[in-house]
C-alpha positions in Angstrom: 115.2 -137.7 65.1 111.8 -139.5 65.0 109.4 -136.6 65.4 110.6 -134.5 62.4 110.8 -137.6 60.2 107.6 -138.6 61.0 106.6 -135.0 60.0 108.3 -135.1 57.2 106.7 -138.4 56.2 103.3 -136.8 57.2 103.6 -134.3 54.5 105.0 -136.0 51.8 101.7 -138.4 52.1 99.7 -135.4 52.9 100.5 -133.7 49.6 99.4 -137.0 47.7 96.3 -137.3 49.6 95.0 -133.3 48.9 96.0 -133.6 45.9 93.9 -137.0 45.4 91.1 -135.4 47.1 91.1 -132.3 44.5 92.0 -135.0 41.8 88.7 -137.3 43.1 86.7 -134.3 43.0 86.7 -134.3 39.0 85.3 -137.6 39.3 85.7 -141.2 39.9 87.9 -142.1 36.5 90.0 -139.3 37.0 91.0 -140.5 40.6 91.9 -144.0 38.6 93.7 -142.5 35.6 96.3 -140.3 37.6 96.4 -142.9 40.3 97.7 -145.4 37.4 100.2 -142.0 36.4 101.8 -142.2 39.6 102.1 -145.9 39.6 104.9 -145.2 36.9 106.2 -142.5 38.7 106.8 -144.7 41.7 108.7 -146.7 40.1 111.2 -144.6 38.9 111.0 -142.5 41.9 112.3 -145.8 44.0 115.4 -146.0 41.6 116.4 -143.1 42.8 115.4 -143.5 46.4 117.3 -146.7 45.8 120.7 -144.2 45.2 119.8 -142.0 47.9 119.5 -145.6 50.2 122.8 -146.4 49.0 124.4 -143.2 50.0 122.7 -143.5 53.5 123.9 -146.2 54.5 127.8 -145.0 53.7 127.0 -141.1 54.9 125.5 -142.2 58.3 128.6 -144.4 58.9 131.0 -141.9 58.0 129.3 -139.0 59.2 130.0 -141.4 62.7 133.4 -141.0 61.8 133.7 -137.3 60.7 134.7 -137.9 57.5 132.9 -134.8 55.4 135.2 -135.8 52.8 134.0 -138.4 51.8 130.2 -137.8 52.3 130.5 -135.1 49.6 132.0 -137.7 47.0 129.3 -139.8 47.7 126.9 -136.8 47.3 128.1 -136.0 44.3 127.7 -139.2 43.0 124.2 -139.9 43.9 123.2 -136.6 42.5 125.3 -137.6 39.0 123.3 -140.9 39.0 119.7 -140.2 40.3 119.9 -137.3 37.6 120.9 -139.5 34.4 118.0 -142.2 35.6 115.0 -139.6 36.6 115.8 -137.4 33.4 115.7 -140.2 31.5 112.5 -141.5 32.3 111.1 -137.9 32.3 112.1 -137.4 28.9 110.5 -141.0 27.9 106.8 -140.3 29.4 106.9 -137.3 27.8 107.6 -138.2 24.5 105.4 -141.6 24.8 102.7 -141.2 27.3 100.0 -143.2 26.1 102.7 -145.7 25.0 103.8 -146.3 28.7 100.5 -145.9 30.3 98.9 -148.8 28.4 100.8 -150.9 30.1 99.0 -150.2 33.1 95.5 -150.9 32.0 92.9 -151.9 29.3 90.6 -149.1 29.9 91.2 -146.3 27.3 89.8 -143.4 29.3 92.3 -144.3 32.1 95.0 -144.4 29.6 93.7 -140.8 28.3 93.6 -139.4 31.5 96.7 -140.8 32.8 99.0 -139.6 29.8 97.3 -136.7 29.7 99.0 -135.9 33.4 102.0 -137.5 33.3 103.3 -135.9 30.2 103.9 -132.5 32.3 104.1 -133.9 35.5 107.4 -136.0 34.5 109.7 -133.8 34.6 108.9 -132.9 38.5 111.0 -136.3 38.8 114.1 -135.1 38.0 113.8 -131.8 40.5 112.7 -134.3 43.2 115.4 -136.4 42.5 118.1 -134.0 42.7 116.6 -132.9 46.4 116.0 -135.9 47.7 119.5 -137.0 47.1 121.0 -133.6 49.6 118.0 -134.0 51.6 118.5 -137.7 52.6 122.5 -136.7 53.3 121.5 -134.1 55.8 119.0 -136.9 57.2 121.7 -139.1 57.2 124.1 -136.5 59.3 121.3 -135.5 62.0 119.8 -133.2 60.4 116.1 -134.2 59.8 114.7 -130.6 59.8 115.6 -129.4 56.7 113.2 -131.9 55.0 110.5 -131.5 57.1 110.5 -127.3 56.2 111.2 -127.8 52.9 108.6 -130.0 52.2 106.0 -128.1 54.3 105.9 -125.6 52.1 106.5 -127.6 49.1 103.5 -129.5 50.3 101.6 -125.5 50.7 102.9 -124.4 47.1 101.3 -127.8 45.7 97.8 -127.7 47.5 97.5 -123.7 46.8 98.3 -124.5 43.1 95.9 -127.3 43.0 93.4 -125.2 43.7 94.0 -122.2 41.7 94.9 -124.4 38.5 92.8 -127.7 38.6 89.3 -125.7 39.3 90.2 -122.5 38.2 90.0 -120.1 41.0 91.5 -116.3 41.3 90.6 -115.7 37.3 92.6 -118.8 35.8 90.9 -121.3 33.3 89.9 -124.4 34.7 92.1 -127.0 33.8 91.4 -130.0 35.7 94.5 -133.2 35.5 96.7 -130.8 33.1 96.2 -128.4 36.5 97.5 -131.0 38.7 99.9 -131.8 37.1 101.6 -128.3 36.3 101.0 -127.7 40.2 103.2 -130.4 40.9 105.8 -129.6 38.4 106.0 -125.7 39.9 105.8 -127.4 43.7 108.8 -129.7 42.6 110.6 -126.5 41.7 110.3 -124.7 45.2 111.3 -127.9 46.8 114.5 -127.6 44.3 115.2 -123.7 45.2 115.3 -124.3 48.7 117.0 -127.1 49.1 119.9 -125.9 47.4 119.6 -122.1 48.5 120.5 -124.2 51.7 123.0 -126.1 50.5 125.1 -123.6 49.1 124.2 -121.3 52.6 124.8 -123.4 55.1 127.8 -123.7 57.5 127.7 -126.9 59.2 127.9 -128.4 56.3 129.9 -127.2 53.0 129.5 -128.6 49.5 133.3 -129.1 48.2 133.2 -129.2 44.2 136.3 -130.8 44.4 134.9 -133.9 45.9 131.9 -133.6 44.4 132.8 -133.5 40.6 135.5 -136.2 41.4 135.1 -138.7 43.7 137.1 -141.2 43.4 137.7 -145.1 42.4 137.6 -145.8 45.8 134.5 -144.3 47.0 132.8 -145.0 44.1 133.5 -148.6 44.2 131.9 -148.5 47.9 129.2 -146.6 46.4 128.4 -149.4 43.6 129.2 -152.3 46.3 126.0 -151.0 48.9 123.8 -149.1 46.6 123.5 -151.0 43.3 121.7 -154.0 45.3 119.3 -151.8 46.8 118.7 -149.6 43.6 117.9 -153.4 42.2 116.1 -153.8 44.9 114.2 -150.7 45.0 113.3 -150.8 41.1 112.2 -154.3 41.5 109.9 -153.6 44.7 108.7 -150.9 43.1 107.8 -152.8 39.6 106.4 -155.5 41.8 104.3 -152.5 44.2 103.2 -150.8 40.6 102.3 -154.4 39.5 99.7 -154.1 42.3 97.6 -151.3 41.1 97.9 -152.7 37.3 96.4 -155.8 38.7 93.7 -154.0 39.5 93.4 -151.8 36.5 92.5 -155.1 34.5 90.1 -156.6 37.1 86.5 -156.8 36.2 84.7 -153.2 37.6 88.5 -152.3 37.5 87.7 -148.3 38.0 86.1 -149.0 41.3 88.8 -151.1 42.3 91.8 -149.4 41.6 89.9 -146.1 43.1 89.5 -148.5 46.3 93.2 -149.4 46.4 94.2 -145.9 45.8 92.2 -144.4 48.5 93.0 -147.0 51.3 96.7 -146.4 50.0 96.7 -143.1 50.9 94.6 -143.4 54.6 97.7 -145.9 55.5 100.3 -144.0 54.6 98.5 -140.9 56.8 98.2 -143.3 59.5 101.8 -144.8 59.5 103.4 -141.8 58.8 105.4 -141.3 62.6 106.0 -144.4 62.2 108.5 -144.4 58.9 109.8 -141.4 61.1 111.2 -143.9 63.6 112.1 -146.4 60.5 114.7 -144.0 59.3 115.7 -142.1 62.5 116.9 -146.2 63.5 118.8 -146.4 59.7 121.0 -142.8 60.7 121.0 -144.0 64.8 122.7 -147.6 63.9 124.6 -146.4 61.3 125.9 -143.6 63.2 127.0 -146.0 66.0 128.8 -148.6 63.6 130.9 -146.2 62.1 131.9 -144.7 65.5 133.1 -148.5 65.6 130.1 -149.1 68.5 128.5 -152.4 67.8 126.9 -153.0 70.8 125.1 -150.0 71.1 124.1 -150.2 67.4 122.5 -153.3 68.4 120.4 -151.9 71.8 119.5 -149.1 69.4 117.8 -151.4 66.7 116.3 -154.0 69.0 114.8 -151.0 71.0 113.6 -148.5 67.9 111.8 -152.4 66.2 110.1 -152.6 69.6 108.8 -149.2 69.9 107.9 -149.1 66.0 105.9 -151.8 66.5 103.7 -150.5 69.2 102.8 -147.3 67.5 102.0 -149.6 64.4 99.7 -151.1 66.3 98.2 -148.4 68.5 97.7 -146.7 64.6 96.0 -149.9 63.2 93.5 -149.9 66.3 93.2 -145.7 65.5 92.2 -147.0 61.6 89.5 -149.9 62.5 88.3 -146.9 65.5 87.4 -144.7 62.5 86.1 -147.4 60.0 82.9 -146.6 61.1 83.1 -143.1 62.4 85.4 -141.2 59.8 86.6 -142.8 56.9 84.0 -144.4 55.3 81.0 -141.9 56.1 83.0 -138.7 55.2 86.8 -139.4 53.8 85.3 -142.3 51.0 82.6 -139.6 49.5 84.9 -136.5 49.4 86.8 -138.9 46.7 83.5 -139.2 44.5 83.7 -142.9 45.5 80.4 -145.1 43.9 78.7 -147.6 45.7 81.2 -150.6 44.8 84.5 -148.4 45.9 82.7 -148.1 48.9 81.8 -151.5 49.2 85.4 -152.9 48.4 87.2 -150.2 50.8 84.8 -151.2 53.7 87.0 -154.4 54.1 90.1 -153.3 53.2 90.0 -150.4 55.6 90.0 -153.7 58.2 92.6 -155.8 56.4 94.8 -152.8 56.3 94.1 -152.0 59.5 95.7 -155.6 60.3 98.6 -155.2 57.8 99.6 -151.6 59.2 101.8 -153.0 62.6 103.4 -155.7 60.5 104.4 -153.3 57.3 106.3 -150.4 59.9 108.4 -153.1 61.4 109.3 -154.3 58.3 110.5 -150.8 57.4 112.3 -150.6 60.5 114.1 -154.0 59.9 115.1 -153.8 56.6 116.1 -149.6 56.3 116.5 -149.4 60.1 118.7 -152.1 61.2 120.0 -154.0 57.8 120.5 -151.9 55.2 122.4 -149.4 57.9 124.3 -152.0 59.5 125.6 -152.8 55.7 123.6 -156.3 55.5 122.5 -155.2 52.1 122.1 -159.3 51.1 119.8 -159.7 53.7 117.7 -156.7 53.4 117.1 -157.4 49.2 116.5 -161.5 49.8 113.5 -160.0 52.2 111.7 -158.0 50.0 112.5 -159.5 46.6 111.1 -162.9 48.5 108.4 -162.4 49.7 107.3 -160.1 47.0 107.7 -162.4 44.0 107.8 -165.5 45.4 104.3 -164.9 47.6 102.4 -162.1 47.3 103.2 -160.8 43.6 102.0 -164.8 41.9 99.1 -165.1 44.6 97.3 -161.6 44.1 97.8 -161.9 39.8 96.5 -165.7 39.9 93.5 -164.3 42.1 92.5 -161.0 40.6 93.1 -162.0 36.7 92.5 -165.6 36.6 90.5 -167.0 39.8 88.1 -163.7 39.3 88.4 -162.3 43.0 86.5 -159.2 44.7 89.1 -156.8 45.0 89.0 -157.1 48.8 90.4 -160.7 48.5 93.4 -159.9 45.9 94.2 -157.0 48.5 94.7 -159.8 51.6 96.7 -161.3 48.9 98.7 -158.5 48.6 99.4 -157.4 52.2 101.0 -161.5 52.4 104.2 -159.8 52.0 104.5 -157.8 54.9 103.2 -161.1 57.6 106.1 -163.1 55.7 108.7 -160.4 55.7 108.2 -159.7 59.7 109.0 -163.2 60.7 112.5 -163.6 58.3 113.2 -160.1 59.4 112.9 -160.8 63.0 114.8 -163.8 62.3 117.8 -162.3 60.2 118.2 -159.4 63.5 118.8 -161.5 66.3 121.7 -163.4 63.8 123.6 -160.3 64.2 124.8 -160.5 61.0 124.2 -157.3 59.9 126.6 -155.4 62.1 129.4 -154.6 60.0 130.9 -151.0 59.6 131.7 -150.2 55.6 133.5 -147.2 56.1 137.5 -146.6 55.4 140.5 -145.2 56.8 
């Protein structure tokens, strides 16, 4: 389970990352522009990854159970809900970009740059909305390989695309961000077209319209009772996470740091990439086991995939402070057009990250692993809403916009939330709490 959703995890970041790189290679400010886009993005993609949490944590318990039944309802309405909220928003940043984009900073090239790429690349939401929402099921039911094709070559399309479009190669114009973000939009689409030429093709698992179209009081009660908190959840984490890079964005020497922020970003999500694989293979394990009425095996299974989660963490932070020196700053920092000060500011928080990295996988594993499967939805939100806004969220805004703090400081500030989340986390697991099966007869 681990290895293809660690793959999986791998590409999604890698496609960020190359398309970053291609992005960074226009120059410094458009790095900083699109990196504010995406900030957006983010946050409405965690609404709907908030949905497709929801659904997990009820398909992985009833695909326990064999109840295929029911996991379409709850298919259906995950894909009914994620497509209202990501067409929405699509439609918005379309229609307004430089509206919503000057939220996120007082630099009007930014706010050029960034609306000038998200109004095209906005509507890529809704495709990868509508895939995520299948993809996650199968996840949920064991099947972890058809995201980790799909978005390999979703992942190819985009990079190929990036190429051709933002630079101009093979006899097309150079467009630069409007490239990107047309790249994305066609990627998005070849992600949509196979996931649902699979859908519909498949065997092991068929798509009943019936169920789909009509789920039910019932199920959809069940559906509102375990995803609405972590949709609230979700879109709140990810306003608070997006609140990060805005922080940034009005800093003093803002371009450098939010460039800074973005790169180290995308270097830890490279590095912890196996280990979100073994984050969400322990959320379809445990909630496997509960619905199959197995308790204490749902709890070995937890307690076993935290402990092992947390020693490639750390084997992965010592891998990042071994190529500090070596790798990323001499070679990966420059390929991103980063200026002296972006070099200067990602020098020590390649270290702090570096740090941070064991403590933010075992977080994932607690709270998606072992919580949110086990159906403690309460206690999964109370730990990130927490120590979000009541620690790290007020500490890194008084620092960077009041207190005047290098960038390196606000981003210790930040990475607060994961030391504070590991020790309730811990805490909250051995209570046992959390081991309650939400399926029905």
């Amino acid at each position: 389970m681990a290895l293809p959703l660690g793959i999986q995890n791998l590409v999604i970041n890698g496609m960020v990352i190359m398309s970053t790189f291609m992005i960074g290679i226009l120059g410094e400010s458009y790095l900083a522009g699109v990196a504010l886009a995406t900030a957006i993005f983010f946050m409405a993609e965690l609404v709907v990854f908030g949905l497709c949490s929801g659904s997990a944590v009820l398909i992985a318990q009833y695909h326990g159970k064999g109840d295929k039944i029911s996991i379409n309802r709850i298919i259906g309405i995950a894909l009914g809900l994620s497509f209202l909220v990501s067409m929405t928003i699509a439609i918005s940043i379309s229609l307004f970009p430089t509206g919503i984009f000057i939220l996120t900073s007082n630099d009007p090239v930014l706010i050029v740059i960034a609306a000038e790429f998200g109004r095209i690349a906005a509507f890529a939401l809704v495709l990868n909305a509508l895939s995520s929402v299948y993809i996650v099921a199968q996840r949920s039911m064991e099947n972890p390989r058809l995201a980790m094709i799909v978005q390999s070559i979703t992942l190819v399309t985009c990079v190929f695309l990036n190429w051709v479009l933002i630079f101009g190669n093979l006899g097309f114009v150079p467009m630069g961000v409007q490239g990107a973000a047309i790249a994305l939009l066609i990627a998005r689409g070849v992600e949509f077209a196979l996931t649902f030429g699979y859908a519909f093709a498949t065997k092991q698992f068929k798509l009943q319209f019936s169920a789909l179209l009509r789920p039910g009081k019932v199920i959809f009660r069940d559906f509102v009772k375990y995803a609405s908190p972590v949709v609230i959840s979700e879109s709140l984490w990810g306003i608070g996470v997006s609140m990060y890079a805005i922080i940034f964005g009005h800093m003093t020497n803002a371009v450098a740091a939010v460039a800074a922020f973005s790169i180290v970003l995308n270097i830890e999500r490279i590095l912890g990439a196996m280990c979100y694989g073994f984050g969400h293979a322990c959320s379809v394990l445990v909630g496997k086991e509960i619905g199959a009425g197995q308790q204490k095996k749902a709890l070995s299974v937890g307690v076993t995939m935290i402990a092992l989660t947390a020693g490639l963490g750390l084997f992965m932070g010592l891998l990042a402070l071994l190529l500090r020196n070596i790798i990323l700053l001499p070679w990966v920092f420059p390929l991103f057009g980063a200026s002296g000060y972006t070099l200067a500011y990602g020098s020590t928080m390649l270290v702090i990250m570096a740090i941070c990295l064991p403590f933010k996988v075992v977080n994932l594993c607690i709270v998606i692993g072992t919580l949110r499967s086990g159906g403690d939805i309460r206690g999964a939100v109370a730990l990130d809403m927490g120590a979000l806004f009541l620690v790290a969220l007020p500490l890194s805004a008084l620092a960077g916009l009041f207190l005047g703090a290098p960038a390196p400081i606000v981003y210790l500030l930040v990475c607060m939330e994961e030391f504070i989340k590991t020790f309730f986390g811990i805490w909250r697991v051995k209570q046992r709490k959390w081991l309650t099966n939400v399926t029905r007869q």
